[in-house]
N, C-alpha and C positions, 0 to 999 in steps of 0.2 A: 504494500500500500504506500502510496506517497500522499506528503501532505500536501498538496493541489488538490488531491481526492476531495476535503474536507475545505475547500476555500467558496464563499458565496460574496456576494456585493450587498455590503448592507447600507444605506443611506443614513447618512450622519443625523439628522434629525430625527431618527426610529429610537439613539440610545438615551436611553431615561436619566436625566440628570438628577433628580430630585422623585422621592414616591411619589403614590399617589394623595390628596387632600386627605383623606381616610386609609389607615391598614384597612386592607383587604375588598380596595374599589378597584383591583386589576379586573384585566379580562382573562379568560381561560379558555386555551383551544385545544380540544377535545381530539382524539387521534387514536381511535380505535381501529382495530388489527384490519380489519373487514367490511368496513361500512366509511362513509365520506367525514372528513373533519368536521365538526358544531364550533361556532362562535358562543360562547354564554360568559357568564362573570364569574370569577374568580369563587364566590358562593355556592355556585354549579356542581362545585364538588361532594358537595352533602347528598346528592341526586346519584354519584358513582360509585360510592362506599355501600358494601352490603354489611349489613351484623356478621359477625363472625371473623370480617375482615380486621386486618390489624394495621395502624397508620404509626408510624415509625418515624419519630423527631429526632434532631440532630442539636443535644440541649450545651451547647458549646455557647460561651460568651465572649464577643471582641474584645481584647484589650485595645486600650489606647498604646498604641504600640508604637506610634512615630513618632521620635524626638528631636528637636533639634540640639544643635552643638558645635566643639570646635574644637580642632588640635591645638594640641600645646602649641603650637606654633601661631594660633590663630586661624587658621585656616578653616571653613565653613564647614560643617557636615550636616546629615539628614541622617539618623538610625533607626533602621528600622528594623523593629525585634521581630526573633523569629519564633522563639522557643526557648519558655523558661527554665534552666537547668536545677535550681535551688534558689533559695535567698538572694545570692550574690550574683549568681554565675548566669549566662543567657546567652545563647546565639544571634547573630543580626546581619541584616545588610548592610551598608553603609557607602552612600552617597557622597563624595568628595573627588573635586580636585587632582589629587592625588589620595592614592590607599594611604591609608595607614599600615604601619609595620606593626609586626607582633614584639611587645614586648613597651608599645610606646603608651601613654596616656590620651586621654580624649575625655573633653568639657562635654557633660549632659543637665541640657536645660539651664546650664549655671550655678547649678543646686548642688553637683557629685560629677564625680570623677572614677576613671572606668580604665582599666588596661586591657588592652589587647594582647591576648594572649595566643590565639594563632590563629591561621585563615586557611578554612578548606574550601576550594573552588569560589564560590561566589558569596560564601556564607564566612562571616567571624563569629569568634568567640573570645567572650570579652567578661569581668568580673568586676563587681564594683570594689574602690577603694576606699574612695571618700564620699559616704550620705549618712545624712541623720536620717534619712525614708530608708524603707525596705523597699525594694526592684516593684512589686506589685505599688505601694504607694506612690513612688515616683511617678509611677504610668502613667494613674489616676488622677495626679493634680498637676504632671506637668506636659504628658503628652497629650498625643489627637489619637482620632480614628482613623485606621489607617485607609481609608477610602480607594477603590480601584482607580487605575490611570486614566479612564475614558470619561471617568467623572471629573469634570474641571473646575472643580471649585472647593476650599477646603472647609473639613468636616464643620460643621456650626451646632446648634443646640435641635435642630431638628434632626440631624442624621444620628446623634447619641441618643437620641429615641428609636427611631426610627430603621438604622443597621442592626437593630436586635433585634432578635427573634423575643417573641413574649414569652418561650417556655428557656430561653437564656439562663442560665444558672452558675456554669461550669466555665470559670475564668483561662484562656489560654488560645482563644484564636484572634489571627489579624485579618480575617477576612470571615463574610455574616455566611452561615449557609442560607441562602438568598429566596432559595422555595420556601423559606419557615416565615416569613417575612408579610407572605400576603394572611397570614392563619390570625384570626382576630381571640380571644378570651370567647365569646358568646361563640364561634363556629365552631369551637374545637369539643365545649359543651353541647351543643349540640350533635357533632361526630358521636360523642361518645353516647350521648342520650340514644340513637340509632341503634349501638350495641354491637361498634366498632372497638376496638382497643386500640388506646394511645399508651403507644410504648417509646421511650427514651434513650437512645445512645449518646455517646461521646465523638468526637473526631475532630482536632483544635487543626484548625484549614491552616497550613503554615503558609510562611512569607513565596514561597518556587509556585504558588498557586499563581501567582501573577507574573511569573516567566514566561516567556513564546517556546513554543517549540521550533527547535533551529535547525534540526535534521530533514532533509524529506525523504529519507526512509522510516518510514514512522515504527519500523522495528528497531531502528536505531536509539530511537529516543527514552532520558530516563528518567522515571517520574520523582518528584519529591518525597521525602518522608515526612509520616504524617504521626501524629499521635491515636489512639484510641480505645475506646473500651468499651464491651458490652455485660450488663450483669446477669448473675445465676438466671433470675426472676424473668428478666425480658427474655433471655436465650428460651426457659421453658415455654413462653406464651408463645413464643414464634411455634416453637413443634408443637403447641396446641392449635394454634390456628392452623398450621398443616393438616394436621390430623383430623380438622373438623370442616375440611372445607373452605376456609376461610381464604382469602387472598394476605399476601403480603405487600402493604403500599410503601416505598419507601415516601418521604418527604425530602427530595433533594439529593445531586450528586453526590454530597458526603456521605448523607445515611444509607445510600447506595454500595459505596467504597467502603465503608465500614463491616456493615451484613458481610458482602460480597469478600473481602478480606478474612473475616472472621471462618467464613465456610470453606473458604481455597486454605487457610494454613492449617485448620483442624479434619476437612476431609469429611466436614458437616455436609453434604451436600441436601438440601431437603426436598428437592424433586426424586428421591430415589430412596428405596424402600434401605440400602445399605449406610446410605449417609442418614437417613434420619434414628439408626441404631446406637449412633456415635454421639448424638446429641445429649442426650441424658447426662453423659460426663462433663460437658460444661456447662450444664444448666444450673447444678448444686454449685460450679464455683465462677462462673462468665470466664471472661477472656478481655486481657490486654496486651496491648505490644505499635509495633509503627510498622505501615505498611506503606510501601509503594508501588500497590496495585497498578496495574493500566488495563484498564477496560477498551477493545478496540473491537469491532468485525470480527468477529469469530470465537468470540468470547464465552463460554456455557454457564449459565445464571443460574445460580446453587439456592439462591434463594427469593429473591425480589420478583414479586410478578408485575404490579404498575408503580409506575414515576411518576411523583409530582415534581416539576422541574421547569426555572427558568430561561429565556433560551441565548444560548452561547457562542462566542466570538467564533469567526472565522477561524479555522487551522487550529483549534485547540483540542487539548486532549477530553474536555468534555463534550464536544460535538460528536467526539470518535465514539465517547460512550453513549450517549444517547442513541446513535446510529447502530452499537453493537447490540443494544438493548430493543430498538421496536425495528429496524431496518433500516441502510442509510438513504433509499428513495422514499421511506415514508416520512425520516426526518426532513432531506432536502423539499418534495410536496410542502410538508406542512410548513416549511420557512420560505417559499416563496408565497404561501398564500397569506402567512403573518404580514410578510410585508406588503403585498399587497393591499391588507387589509389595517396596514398604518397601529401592527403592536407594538408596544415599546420592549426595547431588547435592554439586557444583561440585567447588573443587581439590582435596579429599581425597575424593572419592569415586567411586564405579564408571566403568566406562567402556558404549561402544557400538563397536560395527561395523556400519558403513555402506558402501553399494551405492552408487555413481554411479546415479541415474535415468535410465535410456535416452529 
């Protein structure tokens, strides 16, 4: 596969700079296996959930993760954290000039002071020296949200509303998982009043989520590492909702990459009477670890059957997923007809429901 495969023209004014006036006044384009796509609203989805089904959030919370700063020497920086190691210690990007060397100092916020202590590929690692805050407190009163690059404009008091997800809890991502985003308090109540299950993972979206892919052999290409975890509790509901029928909805590429992680490293597979024997063993204890899944064409889906999912940049790895997930002519279809019909695309914009391809 090459990544031309995965490349469409999207017109600059389709990407949503700002939500919508209300969580959860998107539109929802509907994209079932066999039948023509539906236009409806984002609400619509109450209409595609059966009882029995189980709807699967992704309870990750953004830090404010970008800071500004400067070399000892003066010189400007932008850090942008990646992943928190402990108290002290954390991974980042870092925007300058010139890199910093391992082993030098670097001004954060003006408040503390932080060594670099080594650089693999595109990522440092860096420990604080000098703060009266602890690494999380810092974040909170002196960084931003780390907002994607297509949004042009920096984060204000409505995006720290607003880039969370309402079932947000679990501090450690720099980027929203963006499907959770349109789910209001009353609709989720109401999902469950239906006699759906709302069940909760982890997966903190690191900083390489907003990397390009620069290979066009897209076997070439390799994806980030990610955090995540799933509990005893939720692992068993999922093999109850198998075992009764039920569909598995994810909410979003993460809670996608999560499941799907979970079932490829333990051999859970739960379309198949051998992988769901296995399950029992992580149900009493879940499962944690980082994964750098890639979901592309040709990929066998151990657990997820529909996607609730926003729709995605040109040439990325989550386009490949979504295409490996319902087909990539029914993803291309349904993204020329979005834009024909004027949705708004990426983090602040509509969503989709998707079909597992049988």
């Amino acid at each position: 596969m090459k990544l031309s495969d995965f490349d469409f023209t999207l017109p600059e004014a389709l990407i949503a700079q700002h939500p919508p006036q209300q969580r959860g006044e998107s539109r929802l384009l509907v994209c079932p296996t066999h039948e023509p796509i539906e236009d409806h609203q984002f609400r619509h989805v109450l209409n595609l959930l059966k009882p029995n089904d189980v709807l699967v959030v992704n309870d990750t919370k953004v830090l404010k993760a970008r800071l500004q700063g400067e070399k000892a020497t003066g010189g400007k920086i932008e850090v942008m954290l990646e992943r928190i190691l402990d108290d002290r210690r954390f991974t980042a990007m870092i925007r300058a000039s010139k890199s910093p060397k391992p082993g030098s100092e670097v001004i954060l916020a003006g408040v503390a002071s932080a060594r670099v202590l080594a650089k693999h590929d595109m990522m440092y690692e860096l420990e604080l020296t000098q703060s009266s805050l602890s690494l999380p407190d810092l974040l909170e009163s002196h960084g931003a949200l780390p907002l994607p690059p297509y949004i042009e404009h920096n984060a204000d008091a409505q995006d720290d509303e607003r880039y969370q997800t309402v079932f947000a809890k679990e501090p450690g991502a720099v980027a929203a998982p963006t499907a959770g985003l349109h789910f209001t308090e009353d609709l989720l109540a109401q999902v469950q009043a239906k006699g759906v299950q709302l069940l909760n993972l982890t997966l903190h979206v690191g900083a390489g989520t907003f990397l390009p892919v620069k290979t066009d052999n897209v076997e070439e290409h390799v994806m980030h590492s990610e955090r995540y975890s799933i509990s005893g509790p939720v692992i068993a509901e999922l093999l109850n909702a198998k075992r009764n029928g039920g569909r598995i909805v994810a909410v979003g590429t993460t809670s996608l990459r999560a499941l799907e992680a979970w079932a490829t490293e333990t051999a859970c597979d739960l379309n198949s009477e051998a992988g769901l024997s296995k399950v029992a063993t992580y149900a009493e204890h879940g499962h944690a670890g980082d994964t750098q899944i890639f979901i592309k064409p040709g990929y066998n889906f151990k657990v997820v059957d529909r996607l609730i999912t926003n729709f995605h940049l040109p040439k990325s790895t989550l386009l490949m997923l979504v295409s490996a997930l319902a087909g990539k002519s029914t993803i291309f279809n349904a993204y020329q007809h979005a834009i024909a019909q004027q949705y708004r695309f990426f983090s602040y914009g509509d969503a989709m429901w998707l079909e597992r391809a049988e």
